[in-house]
C-alpha positions as CSV (number, residue, x, y, z in Angstrom):
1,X,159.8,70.7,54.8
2,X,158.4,67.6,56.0
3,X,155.7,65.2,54.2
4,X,154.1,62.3,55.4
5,X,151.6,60.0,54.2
6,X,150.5,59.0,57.7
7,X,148.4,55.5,56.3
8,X,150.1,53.4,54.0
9,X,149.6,49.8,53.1
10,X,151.0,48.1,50.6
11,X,149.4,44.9,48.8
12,X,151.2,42.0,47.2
13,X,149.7,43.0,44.2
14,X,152.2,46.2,44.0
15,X,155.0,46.5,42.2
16,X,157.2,48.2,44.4
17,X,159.6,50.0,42.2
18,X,156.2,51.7,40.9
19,X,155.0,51.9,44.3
20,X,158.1,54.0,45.5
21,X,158.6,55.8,42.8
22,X,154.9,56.8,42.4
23,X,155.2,58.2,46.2
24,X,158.3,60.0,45.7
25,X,156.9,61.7,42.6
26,X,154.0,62.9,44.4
27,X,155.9,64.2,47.2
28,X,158.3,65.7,45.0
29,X,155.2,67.8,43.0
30,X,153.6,68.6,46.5
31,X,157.3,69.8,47.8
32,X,157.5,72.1,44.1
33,X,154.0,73.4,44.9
34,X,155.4,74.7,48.4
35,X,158.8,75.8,46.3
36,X,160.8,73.1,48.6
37,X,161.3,70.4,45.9
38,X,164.8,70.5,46.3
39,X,164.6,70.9,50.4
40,X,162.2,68.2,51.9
41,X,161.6,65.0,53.9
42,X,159.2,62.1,53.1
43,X,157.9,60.1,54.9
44,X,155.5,56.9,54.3
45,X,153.8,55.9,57.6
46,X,153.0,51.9,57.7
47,X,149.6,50.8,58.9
48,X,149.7,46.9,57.9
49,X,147.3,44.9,59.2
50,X,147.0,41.5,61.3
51,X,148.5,39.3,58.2
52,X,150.8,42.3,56.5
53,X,154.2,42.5,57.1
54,X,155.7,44.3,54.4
55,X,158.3,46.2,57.1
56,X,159.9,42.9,58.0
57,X,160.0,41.8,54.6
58,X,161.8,45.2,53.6
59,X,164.2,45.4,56.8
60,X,165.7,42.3,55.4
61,X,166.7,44.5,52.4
62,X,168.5,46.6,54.3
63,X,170.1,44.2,56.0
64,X,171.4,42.4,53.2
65,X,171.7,45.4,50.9
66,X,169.7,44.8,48.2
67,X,168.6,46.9,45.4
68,X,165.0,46.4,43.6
69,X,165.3,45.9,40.1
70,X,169.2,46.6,40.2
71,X,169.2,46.9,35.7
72,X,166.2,48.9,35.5
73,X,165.9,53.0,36.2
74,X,165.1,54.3,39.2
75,X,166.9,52.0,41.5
76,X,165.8,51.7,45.1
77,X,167.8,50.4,47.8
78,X,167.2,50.0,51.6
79,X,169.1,50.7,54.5
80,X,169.0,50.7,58.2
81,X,168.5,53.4,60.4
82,X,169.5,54.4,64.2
83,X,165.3,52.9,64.8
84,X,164.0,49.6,64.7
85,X,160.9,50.8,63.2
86,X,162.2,52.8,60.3
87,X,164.3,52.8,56.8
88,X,165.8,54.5,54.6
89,X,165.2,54.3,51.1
90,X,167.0,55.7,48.5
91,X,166.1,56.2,44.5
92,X,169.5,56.1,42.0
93,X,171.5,57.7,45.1
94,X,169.5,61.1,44.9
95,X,166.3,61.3,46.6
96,X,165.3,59.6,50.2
97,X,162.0,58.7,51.4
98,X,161.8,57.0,55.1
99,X,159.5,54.2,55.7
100,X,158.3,54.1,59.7
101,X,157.0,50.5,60.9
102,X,152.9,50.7,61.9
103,X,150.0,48.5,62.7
104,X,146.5,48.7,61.9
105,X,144.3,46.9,65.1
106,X,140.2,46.0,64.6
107,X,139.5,46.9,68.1
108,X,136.5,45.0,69.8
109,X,134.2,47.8,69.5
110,X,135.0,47.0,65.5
111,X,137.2,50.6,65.0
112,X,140.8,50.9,63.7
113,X,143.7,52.0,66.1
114,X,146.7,52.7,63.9
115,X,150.0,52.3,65.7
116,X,152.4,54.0,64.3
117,X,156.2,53.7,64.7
118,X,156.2,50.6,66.3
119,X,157.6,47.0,64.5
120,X,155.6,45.4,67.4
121,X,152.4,42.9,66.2
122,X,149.2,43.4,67.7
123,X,146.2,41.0,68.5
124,X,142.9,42.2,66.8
125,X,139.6,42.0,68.9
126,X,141.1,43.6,72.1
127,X,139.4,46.9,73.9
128,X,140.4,49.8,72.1
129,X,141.1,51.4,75.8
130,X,143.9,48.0,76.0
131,X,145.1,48.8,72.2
132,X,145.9,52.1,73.1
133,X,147.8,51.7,75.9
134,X,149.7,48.8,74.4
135,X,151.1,51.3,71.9
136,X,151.7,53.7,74.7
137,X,153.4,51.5,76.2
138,X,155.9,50.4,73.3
139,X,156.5,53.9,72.5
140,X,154.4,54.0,69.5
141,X,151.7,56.5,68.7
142,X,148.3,55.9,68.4
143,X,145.8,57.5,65.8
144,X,141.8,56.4,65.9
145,X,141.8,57.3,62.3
146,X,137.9,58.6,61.5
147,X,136.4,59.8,58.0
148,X,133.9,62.3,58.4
């Protein structure tokens, strides 16, 4: 089974032990609920907006192969993956969750275009007709999120 939070941002204000752990629990309960709590994949999609770039900042984990918090319980440490625009994350060396690289864009008409699996940064302001194919054209998919 596959999860997904599909619009994530995270705020310097976080904790990110917390944050993680707080994600993985509710995917783990949602993942019981479907009887799969053993048998699933997370995944938290990125939408970080003009000044957020909490992907860069956790890519460098990986890179260097850092652990958060290393003396306290859970543990969470990064690691590359075969994408640019994703990582692995991994809680005491048990459970996984996989963090994909997005944008959030303030188009011109003033609506969001999320662009998700993408590292790339975006200029705000632009048509949403030029922010769309901009992602298309990095390979990255774009969502006109709406709340009805």
């Amino acid at each position: 089974m596959i999860l997904i939070d599909s619009h994530v941002h995270i705020y310097k204000c976080f904790d990110l032990q917390t944050f993680f752990s707080a994600a993985l629990s509710h995917f783990t309960a949602q993942a019981k609920h479907f009887g799969q709590e053993k048998d699933f994949t997370a995944l938290l999609l990125l939408t970080e907006a003009k000044n957020e770039n909490w992907f860069h900042y956790l890519a460098g984990y990986a890179r260097t192969g850092y652990i958060l918090n290393p003396h306290c319980s859970p543990q969470w440490s990064f690691h590359p993956t075969h994408e640019s625009c994703s990582l692995q994350l991994q809680c005491s060396g048990n459970h996984n969750l996989f963090l994909i690289a997005g944008r959030q864009i303030a188009t011109k008409e003033k609506l969001e275009v999320l662009a998700i699996a993408t590292d790339r940064l975006y200029e705000d302001g632009t048509s949403i007709e030029e922010v769309i194919q901009s992602a298309e054209n990095d390979g990255a998919i774009p969502v006109i999120p709406y709340g009805f």
